[in-house]
N, CA and C of each residue as an Amber inpcrd file, in Angstrom:
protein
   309
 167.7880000  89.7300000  77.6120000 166.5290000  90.4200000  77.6830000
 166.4340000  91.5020000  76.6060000 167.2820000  92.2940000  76.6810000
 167.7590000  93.1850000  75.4900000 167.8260000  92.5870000  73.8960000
 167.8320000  91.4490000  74.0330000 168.0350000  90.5920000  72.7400000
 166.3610000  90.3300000  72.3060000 165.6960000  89.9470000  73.3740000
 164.1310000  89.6810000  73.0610000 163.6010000  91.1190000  72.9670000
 163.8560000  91.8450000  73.5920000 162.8790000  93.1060000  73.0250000
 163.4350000  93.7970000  71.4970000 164.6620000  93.5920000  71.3330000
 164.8440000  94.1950000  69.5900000 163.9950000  93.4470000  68.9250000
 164.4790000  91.7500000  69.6860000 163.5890000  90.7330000  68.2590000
 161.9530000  91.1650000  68.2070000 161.2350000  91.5410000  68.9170000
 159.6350000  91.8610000  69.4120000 159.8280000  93.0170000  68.6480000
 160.8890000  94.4420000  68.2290000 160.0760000  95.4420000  67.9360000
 160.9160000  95.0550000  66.5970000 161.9230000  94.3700000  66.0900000
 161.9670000  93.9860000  64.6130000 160.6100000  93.5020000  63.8830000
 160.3530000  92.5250000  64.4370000 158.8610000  91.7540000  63.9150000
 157.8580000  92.8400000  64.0320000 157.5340000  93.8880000  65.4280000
 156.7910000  94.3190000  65.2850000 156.7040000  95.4860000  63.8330000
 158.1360000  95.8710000  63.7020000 157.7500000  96.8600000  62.6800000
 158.1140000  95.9110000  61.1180000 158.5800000  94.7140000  61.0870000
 158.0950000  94.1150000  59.8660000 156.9180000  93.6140000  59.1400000
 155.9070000  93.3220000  60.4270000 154.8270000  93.3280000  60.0270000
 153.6820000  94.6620000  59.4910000 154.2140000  95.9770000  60.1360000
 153.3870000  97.4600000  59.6100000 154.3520000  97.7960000  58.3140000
 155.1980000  97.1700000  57.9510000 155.8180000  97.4630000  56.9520000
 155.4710000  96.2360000  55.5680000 155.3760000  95.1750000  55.8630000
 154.9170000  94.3210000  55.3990000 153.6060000  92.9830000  55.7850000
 152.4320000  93.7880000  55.1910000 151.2110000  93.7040000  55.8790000
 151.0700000  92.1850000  55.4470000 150.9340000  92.1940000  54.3660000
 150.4730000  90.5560000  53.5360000 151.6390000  89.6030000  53.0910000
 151.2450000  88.2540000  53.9980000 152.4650000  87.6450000  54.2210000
 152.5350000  87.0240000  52.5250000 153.4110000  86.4880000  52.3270000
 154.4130000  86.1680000  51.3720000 153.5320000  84.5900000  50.7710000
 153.1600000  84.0240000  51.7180000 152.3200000  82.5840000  51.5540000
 150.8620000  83.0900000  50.7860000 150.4630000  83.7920000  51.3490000
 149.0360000  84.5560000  51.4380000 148.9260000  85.2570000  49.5370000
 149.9200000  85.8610000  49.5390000 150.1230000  86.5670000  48.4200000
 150.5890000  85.2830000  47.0990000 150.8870000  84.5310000  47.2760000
 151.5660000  82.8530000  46.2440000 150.2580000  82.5760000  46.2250000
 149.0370000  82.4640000  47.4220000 148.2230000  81.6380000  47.2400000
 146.8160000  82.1460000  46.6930000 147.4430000  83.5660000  46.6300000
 146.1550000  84.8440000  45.8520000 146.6150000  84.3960000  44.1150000
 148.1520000  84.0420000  44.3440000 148.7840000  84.4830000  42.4830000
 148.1600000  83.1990000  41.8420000 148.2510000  82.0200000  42.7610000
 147.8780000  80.4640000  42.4330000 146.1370000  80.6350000  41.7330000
 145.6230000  81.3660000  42.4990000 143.9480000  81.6010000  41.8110000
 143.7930000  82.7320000  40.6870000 145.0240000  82.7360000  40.4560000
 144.8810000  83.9940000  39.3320000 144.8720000  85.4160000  39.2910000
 145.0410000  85.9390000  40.7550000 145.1240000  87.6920000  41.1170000
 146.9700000  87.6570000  40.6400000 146.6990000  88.8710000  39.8780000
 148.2350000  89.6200000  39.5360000 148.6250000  89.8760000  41.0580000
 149.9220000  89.3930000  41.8300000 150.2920000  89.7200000  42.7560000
 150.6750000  91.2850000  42.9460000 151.1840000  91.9490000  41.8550000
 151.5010000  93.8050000  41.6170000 150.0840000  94.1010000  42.0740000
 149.2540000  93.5020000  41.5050000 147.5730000  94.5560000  41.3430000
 147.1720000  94.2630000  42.7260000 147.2790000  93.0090000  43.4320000
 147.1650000  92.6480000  44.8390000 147.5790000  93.8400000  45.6860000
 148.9720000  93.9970000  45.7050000 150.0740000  94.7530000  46.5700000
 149.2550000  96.2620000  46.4090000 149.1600000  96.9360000  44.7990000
 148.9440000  98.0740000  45.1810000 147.3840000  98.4400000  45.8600000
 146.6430000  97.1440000  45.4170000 145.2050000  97.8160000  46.0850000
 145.4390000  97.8130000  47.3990000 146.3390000  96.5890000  48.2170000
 146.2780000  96.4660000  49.4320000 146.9480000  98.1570000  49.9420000
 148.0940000  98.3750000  49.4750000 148.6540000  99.9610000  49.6780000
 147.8330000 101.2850000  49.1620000 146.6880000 100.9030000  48.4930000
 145.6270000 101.9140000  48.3810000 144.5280000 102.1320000  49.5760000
 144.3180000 100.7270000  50.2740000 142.8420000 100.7850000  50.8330000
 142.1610000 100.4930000  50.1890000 142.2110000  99.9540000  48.5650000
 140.5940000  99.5290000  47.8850000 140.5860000  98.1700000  48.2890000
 139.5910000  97.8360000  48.2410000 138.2840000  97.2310000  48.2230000
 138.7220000  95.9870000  46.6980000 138.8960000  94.6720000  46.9000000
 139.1980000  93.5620000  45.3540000 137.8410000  93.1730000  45.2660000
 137.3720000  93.2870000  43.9190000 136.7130000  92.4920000  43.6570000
 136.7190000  91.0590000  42.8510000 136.1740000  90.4800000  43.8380000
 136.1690000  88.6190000  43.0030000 135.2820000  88.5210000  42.7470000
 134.6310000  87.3730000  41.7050000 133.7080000  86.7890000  41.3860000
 133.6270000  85.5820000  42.0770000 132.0640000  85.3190000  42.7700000
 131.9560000  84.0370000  43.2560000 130.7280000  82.6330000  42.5740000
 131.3920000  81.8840000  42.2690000 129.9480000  81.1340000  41.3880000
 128.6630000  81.3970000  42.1130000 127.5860000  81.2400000  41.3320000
 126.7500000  81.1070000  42.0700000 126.3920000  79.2370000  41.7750000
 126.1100000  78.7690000  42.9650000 125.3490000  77.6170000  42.7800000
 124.0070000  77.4330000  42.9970000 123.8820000  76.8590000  42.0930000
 122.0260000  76.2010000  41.7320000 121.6210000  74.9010000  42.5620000
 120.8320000  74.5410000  42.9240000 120.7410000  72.9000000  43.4390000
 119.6800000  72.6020000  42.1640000 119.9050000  71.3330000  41.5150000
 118.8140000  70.4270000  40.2790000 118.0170000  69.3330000  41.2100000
 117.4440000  69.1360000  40.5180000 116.1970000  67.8020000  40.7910000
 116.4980000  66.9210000  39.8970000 116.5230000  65.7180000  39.9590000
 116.9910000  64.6200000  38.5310000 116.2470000  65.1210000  37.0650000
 115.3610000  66.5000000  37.3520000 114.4910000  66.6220000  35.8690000
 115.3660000  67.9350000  35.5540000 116.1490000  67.8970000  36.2260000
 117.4860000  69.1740000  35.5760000 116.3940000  70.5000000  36.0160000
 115.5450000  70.5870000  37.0720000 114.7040000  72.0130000  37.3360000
 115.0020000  72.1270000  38.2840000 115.4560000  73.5220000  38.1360000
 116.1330000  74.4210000  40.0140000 115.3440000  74.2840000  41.0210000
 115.9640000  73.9350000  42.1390000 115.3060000  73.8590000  43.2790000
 115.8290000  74.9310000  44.2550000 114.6760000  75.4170000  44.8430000
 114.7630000  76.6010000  45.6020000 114.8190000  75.9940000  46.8100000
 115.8410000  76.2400000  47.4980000 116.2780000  75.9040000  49.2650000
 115.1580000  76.4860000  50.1580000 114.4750000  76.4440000  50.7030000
 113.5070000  76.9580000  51.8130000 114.0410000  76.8390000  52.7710000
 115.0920000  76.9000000  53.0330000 115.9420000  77.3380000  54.5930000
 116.0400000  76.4870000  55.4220000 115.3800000  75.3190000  55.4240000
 115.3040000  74.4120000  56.4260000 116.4710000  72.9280000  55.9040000
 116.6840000  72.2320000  57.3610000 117.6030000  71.4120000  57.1610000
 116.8140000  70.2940000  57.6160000 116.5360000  68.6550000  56.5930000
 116.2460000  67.8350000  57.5500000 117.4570000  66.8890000  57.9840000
 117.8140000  66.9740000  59.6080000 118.6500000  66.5610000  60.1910000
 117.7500000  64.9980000  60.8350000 118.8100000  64.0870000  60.3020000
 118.3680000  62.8380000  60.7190000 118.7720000  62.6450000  62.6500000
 117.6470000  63.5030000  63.1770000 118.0590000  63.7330000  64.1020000
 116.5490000  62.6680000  65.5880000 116.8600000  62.8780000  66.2290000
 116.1860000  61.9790000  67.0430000 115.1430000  62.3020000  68.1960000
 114.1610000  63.4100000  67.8190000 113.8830000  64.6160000  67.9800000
 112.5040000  64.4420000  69.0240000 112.0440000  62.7640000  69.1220000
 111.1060000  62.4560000  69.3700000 111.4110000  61.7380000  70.7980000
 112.9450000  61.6090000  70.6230000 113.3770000  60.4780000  71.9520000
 113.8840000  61.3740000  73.1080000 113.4060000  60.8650000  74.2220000
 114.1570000  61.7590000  75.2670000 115.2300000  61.1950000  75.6670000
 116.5380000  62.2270000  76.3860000 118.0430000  61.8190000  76.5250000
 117.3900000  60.7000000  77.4350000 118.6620000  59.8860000  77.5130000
 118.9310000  58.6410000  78.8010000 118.8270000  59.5430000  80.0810000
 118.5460000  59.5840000  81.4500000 118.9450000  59.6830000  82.3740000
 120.4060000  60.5110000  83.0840000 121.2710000  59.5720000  82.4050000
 122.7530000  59.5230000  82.4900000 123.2690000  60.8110000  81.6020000
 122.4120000  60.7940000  80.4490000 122.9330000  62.0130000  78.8060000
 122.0280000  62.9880000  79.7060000 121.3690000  63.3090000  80.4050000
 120.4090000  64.6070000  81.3960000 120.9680000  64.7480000  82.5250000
 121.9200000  63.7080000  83.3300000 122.2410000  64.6280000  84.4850000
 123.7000000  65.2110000  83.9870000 124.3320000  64.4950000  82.9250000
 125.8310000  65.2960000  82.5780000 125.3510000  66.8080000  81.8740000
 124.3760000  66.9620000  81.1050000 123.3780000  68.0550000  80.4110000
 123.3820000  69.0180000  81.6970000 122.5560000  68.8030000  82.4010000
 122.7170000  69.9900000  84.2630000 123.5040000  70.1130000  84.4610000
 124.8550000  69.2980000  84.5110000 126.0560000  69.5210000  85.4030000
 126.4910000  70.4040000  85.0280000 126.9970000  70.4470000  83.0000000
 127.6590000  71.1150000  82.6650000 126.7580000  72.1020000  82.8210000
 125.6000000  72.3500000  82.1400000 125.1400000  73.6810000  82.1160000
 124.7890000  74.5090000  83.6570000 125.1960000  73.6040000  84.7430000
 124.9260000  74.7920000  85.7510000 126.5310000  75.1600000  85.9640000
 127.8980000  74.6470000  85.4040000 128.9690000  75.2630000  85.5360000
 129.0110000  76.5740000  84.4630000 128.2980000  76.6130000  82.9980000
 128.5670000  77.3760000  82.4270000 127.3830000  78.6240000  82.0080000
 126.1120000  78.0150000  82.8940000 125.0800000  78.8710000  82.4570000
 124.9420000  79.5510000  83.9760000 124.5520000  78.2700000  84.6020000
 123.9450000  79.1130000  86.0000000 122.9240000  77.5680000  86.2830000
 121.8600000  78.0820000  87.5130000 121.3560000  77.0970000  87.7920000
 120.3160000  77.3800000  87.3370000 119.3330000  76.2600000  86.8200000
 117.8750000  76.7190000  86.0140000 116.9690000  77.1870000  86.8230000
 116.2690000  78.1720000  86.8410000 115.2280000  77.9430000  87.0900000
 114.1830000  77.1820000  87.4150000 113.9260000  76.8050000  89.0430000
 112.7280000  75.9500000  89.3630000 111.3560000  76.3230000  89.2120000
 111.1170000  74.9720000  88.4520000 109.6540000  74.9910000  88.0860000
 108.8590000  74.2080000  88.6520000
């Protein structure tokens, strides 16, 4: 028992001593961050800045297309569930919501 609580407060104080694991830090150096410049901002508190692409969406006439927020989901929006797909729909949702409201 004595053996599991050293091992619990070893780890615990290897991790406040060594915040950013070792994988984490290979896989910052792999994208090109100086692992030194990593370590000391992390031991400063600043703030890294990255650059992130920006992406464009084209039209086959190579002219940007502006996203309007919407998704069309080939979805089935017109059909009502089976029977069978509506009473498993109640079941679960009166275990995790409550019971609906009668109308």
């Amino acid at each position: 028992m004595l053996q599991l609580i050293a091992e619990c407060q070893q780890l615990k104080e290897e991790r406040q001593t060594d915040p950013l694991n070792e994988d984490v830090l290979l896989a910052m150096e792999d994208m090109g961050l100086d692992k030194e410049r990593t370590l000391q901002a992390e031991q400063a508190g600043t703030a890294m800045s990255i650059s992130v692409p920006q992406v464009q969406l084209i039209n086959p006439e190579n002219q940007i297309v502006e996203p309007d927020g919407t998704l069309n989901l080939d979805s089935d929006e017109g059909e009502e569930p089976s029977p069978e797909a509506l009473v498993r729909y109640l079941s679960m949702r009166r275990h995790t919501v409550g019971v609906a409201d009668p109308r």
